[in-house]
N, C-alpha and C positions, 0 to 999 in steps of 0.2 A: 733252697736257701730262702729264710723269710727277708721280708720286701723290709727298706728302711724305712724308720716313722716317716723321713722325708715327702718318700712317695706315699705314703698313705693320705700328709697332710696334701698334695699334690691333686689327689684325687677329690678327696672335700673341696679342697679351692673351687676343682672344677664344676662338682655339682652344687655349690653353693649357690651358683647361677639360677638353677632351677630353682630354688630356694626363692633368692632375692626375686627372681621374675613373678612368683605366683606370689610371694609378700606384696608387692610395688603393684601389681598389677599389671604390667608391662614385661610384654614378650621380649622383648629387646635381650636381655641377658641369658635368655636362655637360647634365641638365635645364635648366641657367640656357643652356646655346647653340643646341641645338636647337629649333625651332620641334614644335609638338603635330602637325603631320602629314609630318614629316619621312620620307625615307626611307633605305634599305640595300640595298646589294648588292653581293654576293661570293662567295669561297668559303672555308668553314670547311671544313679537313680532307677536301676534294675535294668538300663535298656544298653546294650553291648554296643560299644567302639572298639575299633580296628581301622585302621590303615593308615591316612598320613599325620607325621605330627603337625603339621596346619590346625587339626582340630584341638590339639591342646594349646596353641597359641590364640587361639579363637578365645577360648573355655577364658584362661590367665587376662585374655585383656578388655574381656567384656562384666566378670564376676569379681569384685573385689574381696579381698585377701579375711576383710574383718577386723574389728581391734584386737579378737584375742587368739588371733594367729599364730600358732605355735610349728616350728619343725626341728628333727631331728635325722642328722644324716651318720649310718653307719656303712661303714664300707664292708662288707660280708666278705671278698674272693679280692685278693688281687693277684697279679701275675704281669712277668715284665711288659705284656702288652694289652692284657686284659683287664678289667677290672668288674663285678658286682657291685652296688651300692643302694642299700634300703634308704628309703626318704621317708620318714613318719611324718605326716600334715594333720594337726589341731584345728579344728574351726575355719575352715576355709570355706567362703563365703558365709562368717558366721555360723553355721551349724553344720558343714560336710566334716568327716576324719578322715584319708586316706593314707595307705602306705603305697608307695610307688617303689617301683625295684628297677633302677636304669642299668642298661649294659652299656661299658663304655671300652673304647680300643683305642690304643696311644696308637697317632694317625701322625708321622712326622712329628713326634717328640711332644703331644698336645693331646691331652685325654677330649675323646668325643664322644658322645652317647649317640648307640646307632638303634637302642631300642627301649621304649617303656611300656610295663606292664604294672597297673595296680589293679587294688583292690578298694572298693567304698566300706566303709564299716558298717555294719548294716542295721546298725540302730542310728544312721543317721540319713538312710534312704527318704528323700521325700516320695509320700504316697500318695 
């Protein structure tokens, strides 16, 4: 059975968070979506992260967002407890692109992301 728009708009809500925190610069909103042992992994600037999401709250409240910061969130997979959701990021710190893909699992009635993986666009790798 497919999911209601409800829950899909349900799921955006949730990761808008991500969103609003690397816009604002301030990890705070994206602390309310992440669970505490959440994880990362990617590659910043050709050099490989992995392990806690610390480092992406690190990243969000040190590098500001840029004036022409652009994102776009699709939700790819959902399911009554699971959900996929692509994040496409424009200009983040001024000249990075990134798509990020969070996992997120309804935890007590409350979508959480319990993991992110992106990608840097690679013509925007600083060399």
């Amino acid at each position: 059975m497919r999911s209601k728009i409800e829950d899909y708009n349900a799921v955006v809500e949730a990761a808008s968070k991500f969103t609003k925190s690397v816009a604002e610069g301030n990890s705070k909103y994206a602390k309310e979506l992440f669970t505490e042992d959440a994880c990362l992994f990617g590659f910043l600037n050709g050099k490989f992260e992995r392990g806690s999401i610390e480092q992406f709250y690190h990243n969000v409240d040190t590098v500001g967002a840029g004036d022409e910061f652009k994102t776009r969130i699709d939700v790819l997979e959902l399911e009554e407890t699971l959900t996929v959701v692509r994040v496409l990021k424009e200009g983040w710190g001024g000249t990075i692109d990134f798509t990020d893909v969070l996992l997120l699992l309804k935890i007590n009635g409350e979508w959480k992301c319990v993991a992110k993986a992106y990608n840097q666009n690679s013509n925007t790798i600083s060399k």
